[in-house]
Backbone as XML, in Angstrom:
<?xml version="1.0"?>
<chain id="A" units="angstrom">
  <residue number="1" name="UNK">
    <atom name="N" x="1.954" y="-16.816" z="-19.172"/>
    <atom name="CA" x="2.927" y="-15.783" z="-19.498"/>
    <atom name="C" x="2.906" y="-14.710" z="-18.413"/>
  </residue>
  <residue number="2" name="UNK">
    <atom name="N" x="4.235" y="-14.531" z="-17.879"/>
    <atom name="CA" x="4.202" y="-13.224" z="-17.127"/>
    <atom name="C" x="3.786" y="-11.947" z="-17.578"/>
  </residue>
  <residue number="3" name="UNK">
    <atom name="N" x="3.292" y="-11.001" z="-16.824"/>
    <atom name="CA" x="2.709" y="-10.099" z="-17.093"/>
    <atom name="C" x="4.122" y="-8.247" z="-17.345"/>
  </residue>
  <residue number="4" name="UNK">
    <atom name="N" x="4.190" y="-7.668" z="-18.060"/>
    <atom name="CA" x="5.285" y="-6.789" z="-17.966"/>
    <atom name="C" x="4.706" y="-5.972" z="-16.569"/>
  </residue>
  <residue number="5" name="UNK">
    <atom name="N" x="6.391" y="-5.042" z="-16.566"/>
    <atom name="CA" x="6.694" y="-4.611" z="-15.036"/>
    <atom name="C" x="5.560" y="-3.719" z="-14.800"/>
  </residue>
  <residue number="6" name="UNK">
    <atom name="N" x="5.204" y="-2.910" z="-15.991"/>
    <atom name="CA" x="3.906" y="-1.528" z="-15.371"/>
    <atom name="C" x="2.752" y="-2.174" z="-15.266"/>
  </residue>
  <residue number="7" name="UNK">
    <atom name="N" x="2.327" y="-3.385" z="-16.305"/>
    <atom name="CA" x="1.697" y="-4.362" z="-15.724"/>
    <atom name="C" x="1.024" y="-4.853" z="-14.342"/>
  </residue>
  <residue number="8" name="UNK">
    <atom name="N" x="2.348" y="-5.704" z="-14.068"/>
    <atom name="CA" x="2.057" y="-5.940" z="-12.550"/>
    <atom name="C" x="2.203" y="-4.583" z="-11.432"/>
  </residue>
  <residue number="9" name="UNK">
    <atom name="N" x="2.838" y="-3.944" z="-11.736"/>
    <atom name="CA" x="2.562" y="-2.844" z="-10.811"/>
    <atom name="C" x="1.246" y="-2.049" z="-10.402"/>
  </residue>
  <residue number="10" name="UNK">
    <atom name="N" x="0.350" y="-1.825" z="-11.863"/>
    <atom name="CA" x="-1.204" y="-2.195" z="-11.813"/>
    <atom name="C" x="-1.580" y="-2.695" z="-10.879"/>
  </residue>
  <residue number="11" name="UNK">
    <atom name="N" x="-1.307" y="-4.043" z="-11.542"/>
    <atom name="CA" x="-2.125" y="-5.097" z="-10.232"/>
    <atom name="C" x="-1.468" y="-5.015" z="-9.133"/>
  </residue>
  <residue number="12" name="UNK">
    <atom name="N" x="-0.205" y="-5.029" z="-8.556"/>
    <atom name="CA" x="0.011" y="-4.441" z="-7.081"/>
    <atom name="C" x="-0.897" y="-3.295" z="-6.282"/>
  </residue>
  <residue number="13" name="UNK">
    <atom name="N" x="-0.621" y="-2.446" z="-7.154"/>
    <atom name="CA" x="-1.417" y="-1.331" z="-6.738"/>
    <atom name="C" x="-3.156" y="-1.697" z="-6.023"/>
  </residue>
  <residue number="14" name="UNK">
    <atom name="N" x="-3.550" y="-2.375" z="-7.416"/>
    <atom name="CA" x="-4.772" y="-2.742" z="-6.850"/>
    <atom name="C" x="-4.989" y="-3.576" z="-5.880"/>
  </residue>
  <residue number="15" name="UNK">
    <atom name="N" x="-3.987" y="-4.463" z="-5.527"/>
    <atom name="CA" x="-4.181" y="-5.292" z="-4.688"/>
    <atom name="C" x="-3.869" y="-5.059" z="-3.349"/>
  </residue>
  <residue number="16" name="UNK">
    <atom name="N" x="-3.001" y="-4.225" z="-3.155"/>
    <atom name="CA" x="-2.757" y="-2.970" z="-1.874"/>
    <atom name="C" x="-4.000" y="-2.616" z="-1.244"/>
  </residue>
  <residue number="17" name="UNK">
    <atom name="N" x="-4.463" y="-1.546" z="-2.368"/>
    <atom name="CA" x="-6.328" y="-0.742" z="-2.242"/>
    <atom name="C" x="-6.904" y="-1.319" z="-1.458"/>
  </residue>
  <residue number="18" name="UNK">
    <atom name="N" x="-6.869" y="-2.839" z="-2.278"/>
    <atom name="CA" x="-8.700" y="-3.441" z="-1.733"/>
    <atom name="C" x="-7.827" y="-4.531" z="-0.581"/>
  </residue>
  <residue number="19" name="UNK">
    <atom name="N" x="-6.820" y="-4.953" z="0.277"/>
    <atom name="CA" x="-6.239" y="-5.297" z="1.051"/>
    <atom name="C" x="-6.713" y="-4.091" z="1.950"/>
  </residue>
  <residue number="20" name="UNK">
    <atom name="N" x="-6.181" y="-3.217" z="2.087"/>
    <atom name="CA" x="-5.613" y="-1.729" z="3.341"/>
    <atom name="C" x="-6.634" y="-0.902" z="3.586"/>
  </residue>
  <residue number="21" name="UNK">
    <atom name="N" x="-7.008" y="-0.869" z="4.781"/>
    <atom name="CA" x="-8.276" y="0.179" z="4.776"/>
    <atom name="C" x="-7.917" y="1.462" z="4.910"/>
  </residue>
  <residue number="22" name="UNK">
    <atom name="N" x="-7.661" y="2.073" z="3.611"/>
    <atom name="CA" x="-7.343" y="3.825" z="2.946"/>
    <atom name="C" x="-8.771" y="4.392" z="3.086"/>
  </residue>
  <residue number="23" name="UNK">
    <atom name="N" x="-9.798" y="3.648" z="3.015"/>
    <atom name="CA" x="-11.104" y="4.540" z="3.069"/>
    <atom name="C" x="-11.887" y="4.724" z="4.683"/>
  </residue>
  <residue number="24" name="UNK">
    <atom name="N" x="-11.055" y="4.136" z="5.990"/>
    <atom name="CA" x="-11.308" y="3.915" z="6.786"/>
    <atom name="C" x="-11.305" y="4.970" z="7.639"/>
  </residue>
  <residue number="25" name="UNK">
    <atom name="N" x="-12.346" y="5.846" z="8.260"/>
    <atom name="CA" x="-12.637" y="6.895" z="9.384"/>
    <atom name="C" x="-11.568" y="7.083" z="9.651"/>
  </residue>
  <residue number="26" name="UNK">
    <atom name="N" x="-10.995" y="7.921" z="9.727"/>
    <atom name="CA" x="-9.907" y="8.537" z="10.937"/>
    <atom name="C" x="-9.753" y="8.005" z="12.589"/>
  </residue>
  <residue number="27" name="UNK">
    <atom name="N" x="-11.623" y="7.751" z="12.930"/>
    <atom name="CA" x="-11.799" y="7.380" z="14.621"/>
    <atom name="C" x="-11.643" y="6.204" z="14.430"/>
  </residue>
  <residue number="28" name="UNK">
    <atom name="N" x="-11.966" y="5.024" z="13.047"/>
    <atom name="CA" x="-11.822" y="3.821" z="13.504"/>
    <atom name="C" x="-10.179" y="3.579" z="13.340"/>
  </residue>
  <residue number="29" name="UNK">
    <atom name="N" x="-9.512" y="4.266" z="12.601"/>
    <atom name="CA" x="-7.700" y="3.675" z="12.478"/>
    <atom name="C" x="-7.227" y="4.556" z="13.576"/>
  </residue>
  <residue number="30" name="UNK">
    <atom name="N" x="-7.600" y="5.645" z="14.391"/>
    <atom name="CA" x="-7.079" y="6.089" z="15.558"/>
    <atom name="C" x="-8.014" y="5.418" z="16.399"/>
  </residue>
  <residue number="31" name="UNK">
    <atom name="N" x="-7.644" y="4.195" z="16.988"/>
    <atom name="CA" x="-8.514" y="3.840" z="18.361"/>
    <atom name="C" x="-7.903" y="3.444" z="19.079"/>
  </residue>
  <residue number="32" name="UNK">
    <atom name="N" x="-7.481" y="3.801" z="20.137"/>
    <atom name="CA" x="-6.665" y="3.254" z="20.995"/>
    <atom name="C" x="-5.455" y="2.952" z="21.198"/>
  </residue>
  <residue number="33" name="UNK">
    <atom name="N" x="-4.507" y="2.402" z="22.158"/>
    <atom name="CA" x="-2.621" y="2.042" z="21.365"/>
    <atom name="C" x="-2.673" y="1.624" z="20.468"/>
  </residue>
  <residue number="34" name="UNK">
    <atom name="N" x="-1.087" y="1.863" z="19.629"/>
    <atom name="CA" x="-0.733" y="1.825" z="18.711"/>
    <atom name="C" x="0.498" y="2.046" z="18.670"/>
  </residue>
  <residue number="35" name="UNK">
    <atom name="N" x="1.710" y="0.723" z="17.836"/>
    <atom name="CA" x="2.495" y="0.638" z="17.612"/>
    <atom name="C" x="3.093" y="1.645" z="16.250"/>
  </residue>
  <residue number="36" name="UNK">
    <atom name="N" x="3.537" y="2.554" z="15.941"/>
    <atom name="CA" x="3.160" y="3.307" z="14.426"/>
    <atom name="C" x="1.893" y="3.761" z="14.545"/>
  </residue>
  <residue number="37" name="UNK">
    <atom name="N" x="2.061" y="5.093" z="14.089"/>
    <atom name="CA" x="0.847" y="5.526" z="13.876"/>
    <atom name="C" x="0.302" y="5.176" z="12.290"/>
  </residue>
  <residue number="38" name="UNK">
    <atom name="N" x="-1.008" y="4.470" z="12.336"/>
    <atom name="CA" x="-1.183" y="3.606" z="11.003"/>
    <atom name="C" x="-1.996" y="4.632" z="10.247"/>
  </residue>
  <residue number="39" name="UNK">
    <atom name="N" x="-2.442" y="6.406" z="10.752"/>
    <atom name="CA" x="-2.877" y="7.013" z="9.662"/>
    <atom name="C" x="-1.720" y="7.668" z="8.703"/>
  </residue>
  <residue number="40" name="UNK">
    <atom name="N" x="-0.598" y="7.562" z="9.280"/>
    <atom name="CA" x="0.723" y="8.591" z="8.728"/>
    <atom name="C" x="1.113" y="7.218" z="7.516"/>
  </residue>
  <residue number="41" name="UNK">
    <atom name="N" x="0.795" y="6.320" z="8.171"/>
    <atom name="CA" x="1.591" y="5.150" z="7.258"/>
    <atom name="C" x="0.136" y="5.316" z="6.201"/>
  </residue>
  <residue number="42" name="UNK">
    <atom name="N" x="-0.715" y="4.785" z="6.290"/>
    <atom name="CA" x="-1.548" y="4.925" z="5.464"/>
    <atom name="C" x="-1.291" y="5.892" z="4.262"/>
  </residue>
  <residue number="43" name="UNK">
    <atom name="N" x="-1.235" y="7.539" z="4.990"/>
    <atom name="CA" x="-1.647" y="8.600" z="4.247"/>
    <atom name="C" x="-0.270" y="8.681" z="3.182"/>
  </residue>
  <residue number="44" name="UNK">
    <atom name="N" x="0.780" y="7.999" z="4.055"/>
    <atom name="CA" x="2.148" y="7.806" z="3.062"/>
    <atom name="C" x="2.586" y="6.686" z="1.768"/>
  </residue>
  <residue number="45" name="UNK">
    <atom name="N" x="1.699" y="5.984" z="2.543"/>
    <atom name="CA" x="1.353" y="4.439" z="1.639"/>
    <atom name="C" x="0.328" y="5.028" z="-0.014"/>
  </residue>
  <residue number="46" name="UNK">
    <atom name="N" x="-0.336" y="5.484" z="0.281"/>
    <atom name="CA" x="-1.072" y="6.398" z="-0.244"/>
    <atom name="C" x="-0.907" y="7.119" z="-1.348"/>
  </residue>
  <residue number="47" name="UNK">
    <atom name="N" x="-0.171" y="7.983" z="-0.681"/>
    <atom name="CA" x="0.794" y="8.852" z="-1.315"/>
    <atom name="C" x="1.496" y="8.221" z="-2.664"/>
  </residue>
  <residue number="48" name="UNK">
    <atom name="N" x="2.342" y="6.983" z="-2.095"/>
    <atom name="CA" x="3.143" y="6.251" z="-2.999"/>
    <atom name="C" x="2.346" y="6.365" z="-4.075"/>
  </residue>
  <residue number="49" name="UNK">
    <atom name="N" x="1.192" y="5.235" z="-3.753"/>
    <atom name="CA" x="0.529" y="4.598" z="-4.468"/>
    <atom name="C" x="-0.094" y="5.867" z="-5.632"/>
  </residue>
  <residue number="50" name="UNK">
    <atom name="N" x="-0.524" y="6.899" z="-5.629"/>
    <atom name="CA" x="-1.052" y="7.963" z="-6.340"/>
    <atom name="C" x="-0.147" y="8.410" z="-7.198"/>
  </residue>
  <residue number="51" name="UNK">
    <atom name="N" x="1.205" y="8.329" z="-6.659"/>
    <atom name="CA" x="2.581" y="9.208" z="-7.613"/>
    <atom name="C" x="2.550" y="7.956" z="-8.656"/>
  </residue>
  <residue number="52" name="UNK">
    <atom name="N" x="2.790" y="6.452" z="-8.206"/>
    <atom name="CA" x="3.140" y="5.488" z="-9.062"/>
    <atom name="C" x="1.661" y="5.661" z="-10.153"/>
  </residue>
  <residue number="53" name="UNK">
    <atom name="N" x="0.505" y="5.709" z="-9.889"/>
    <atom name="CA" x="-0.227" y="5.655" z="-10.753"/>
    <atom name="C" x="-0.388" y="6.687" z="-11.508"/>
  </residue>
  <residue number="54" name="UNK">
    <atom name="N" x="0.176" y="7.919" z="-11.098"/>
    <atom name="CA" x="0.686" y="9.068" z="-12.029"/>
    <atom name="C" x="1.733" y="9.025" z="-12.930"/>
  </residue>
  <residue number="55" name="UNK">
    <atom name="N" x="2.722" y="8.126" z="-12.902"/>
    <atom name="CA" x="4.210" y="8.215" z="-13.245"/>
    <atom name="C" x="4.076" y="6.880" z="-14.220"/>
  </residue>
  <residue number="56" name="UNK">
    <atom name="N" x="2.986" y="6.064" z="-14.109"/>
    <atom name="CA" x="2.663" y="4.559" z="-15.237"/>
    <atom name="C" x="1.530" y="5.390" z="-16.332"/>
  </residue>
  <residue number="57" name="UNK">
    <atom name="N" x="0.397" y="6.414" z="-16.031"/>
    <atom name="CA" x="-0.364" y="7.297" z="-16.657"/>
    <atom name="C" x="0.645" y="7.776" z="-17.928"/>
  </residue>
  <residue number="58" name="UNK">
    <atom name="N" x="1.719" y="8.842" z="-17.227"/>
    <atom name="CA" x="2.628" y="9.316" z="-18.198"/>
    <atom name="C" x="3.512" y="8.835" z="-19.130"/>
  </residue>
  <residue number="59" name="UNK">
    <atom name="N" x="3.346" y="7.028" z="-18.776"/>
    <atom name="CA" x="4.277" y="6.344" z="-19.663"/>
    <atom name="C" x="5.584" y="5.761" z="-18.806"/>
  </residue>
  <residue number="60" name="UNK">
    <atom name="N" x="5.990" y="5.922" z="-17.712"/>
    <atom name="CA" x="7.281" y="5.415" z="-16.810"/>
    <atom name="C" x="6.858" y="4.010" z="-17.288"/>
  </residue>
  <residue number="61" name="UNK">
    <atom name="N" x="7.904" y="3.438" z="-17.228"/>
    <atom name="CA" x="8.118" y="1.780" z="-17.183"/>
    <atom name="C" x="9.086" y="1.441" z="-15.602"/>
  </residue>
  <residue number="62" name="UNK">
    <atom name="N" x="8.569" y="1.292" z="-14.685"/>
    <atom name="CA" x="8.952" y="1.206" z="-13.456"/>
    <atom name="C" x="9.973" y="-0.398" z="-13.621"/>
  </residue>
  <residue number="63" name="UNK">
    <atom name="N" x="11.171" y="-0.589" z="-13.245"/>
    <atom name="CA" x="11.796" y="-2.014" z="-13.259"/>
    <atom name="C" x="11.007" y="-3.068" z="-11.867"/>
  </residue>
  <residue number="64" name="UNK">
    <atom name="N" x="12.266" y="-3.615" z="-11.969"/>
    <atom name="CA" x="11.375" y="-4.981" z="-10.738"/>
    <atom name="C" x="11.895" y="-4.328" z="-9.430"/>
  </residue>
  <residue number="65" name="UNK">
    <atom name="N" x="12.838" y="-3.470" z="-9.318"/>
    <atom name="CA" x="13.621" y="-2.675" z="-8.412"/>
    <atom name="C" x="12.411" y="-2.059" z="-7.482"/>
  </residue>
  <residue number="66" name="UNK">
    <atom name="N" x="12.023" y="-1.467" z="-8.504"/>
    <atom name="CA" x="10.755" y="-0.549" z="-8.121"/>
    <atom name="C" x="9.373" y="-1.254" z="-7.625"/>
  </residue>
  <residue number="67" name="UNK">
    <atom name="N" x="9.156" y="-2.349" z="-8.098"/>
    <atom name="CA" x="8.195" y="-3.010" z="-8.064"/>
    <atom name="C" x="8.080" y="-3.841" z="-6.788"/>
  </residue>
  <residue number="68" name="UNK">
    <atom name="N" x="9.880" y="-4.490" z="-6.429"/>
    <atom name="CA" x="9.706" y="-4.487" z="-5.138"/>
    <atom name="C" x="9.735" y="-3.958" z="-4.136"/>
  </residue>
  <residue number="69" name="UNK">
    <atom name="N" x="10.211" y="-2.718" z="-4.133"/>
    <atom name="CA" x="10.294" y="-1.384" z="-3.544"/>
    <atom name="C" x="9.312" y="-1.107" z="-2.734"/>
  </residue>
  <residue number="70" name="UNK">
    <atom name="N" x="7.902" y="-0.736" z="-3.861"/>
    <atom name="CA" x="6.177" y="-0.922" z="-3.268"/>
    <atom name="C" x="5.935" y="-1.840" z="-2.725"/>
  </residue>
  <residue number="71" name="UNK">
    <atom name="N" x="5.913" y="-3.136" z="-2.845"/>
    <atom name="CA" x="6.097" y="-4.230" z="-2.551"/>
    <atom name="C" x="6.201" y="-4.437" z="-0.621"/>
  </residue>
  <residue number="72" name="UNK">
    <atom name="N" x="7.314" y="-3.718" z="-0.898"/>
    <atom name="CA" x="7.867" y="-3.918" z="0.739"/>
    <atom name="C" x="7.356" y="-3.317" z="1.771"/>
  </residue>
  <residue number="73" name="UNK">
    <atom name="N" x="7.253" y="-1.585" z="0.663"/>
    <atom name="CA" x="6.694" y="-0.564" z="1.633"/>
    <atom name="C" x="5.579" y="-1.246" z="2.249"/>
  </residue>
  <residue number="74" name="UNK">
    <atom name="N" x="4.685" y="-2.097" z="1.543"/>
    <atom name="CA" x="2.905" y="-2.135" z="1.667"/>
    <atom name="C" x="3.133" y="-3.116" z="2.704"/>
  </residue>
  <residue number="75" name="UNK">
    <atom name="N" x="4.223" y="-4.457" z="2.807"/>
    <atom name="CA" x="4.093" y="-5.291" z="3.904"/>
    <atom name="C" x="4.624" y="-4.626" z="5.159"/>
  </residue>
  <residue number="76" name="UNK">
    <atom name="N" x="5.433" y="-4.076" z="5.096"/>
    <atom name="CA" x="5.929" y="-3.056" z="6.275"/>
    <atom name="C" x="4.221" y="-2.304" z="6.648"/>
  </residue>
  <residue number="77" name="UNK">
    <atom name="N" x="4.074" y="-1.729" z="5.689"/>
    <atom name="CA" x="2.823" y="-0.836" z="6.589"/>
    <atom name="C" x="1.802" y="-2.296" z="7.022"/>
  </residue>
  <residue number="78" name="UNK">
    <atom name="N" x="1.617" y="-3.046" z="6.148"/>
    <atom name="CA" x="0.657" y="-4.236" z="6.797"/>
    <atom name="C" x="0.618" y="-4.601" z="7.801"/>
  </residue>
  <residue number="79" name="UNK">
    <atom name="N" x="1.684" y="-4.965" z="8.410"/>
    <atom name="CA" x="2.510" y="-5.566" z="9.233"/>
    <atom name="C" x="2.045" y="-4.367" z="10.130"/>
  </residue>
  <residue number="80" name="UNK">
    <atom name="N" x="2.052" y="-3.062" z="10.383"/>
    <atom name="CA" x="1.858" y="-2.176" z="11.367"/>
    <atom name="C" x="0.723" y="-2.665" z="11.779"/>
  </residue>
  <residue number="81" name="UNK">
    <atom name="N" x="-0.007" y="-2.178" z="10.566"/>
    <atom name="CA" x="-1.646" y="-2.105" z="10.731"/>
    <atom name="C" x="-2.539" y="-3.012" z="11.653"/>
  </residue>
  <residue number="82" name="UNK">
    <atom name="N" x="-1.861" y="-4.657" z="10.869"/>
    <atom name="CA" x="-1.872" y="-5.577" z="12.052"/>
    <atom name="C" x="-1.644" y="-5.507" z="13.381"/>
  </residue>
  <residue number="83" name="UNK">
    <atom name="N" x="-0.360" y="-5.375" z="13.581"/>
    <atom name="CA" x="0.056" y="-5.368" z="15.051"/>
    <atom name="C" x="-1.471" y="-4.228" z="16.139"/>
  </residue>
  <residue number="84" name="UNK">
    <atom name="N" x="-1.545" y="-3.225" z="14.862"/>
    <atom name="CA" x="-2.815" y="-2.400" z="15.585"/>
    <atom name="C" x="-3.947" y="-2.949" z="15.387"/>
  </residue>
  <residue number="85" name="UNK">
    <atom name="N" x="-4.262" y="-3.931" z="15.379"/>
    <atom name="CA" x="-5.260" y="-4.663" z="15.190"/>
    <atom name="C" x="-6.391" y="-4.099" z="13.743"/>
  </residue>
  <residue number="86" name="UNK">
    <atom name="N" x="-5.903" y="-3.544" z="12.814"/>
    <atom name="CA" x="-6.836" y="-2.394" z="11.456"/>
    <atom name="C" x="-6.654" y="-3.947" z="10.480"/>
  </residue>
  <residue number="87" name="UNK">
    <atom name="N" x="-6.240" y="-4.968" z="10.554"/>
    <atom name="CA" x="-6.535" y="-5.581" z="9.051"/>
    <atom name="C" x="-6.504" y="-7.176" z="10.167"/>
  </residue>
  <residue number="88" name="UNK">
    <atom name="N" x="-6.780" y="-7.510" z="9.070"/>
    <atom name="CA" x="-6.802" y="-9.538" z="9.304"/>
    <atom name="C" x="-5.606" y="-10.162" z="9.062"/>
  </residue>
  <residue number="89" name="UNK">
    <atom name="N" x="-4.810" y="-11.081" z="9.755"/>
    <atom name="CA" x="-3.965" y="-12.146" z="9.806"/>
    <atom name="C" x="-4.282" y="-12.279" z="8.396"/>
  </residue>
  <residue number="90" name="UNK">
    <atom name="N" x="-4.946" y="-12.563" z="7.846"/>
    <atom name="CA" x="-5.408" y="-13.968" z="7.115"/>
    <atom name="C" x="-5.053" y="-12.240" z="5.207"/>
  </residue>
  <residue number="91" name="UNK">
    <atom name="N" x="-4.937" y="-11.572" z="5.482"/>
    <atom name="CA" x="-4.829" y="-10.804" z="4.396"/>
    <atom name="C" x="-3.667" y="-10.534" z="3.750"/>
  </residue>
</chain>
């Protein structure tokens, strides 16, 4: 059985977290070139992620709109992060 939308947004969320290194030094995600700066994306990625877990707290029922919304943002920032060498192909 599928899981409902605030549901999986949960588990998005979490699965973002422990994917993206948000807990990562400042010197190790600023090292060197860089396509995007991956602390602004981070700290914005971030951001998202804190309002949505504020706004499912209060009761929002977010649609699939929304769900892919986050969704996209997080491969877009992935996709940076990569190119800056901060995460693994394989994640």
């Amino acid at each position: 059985m599928k899981p409902d939308v605030p549901t999986a947004m949960r588990r998005l969320i979490a699965q973002i977290r422990a994917t993206l290194p948000f807990d990562a030094p400042e010197s190790w995600i600023c090292r060197g070139p860089c396509q995007g700066c991956s602390l602004k994306l981070l700290t914005y990625l971030e951001d998202e992620l804190c309002a949505w877990e504020a706004r499912l707290d209060a009761g929002e029922r977010p649609g699939l709109a929304e769900l892919s919304q986050l969704m996209a943002t997080a491969r877009r920032v992935h996709r940076v992060l990569e190119r800056n060498g901060l995460t693994n192909g394989a994640d």
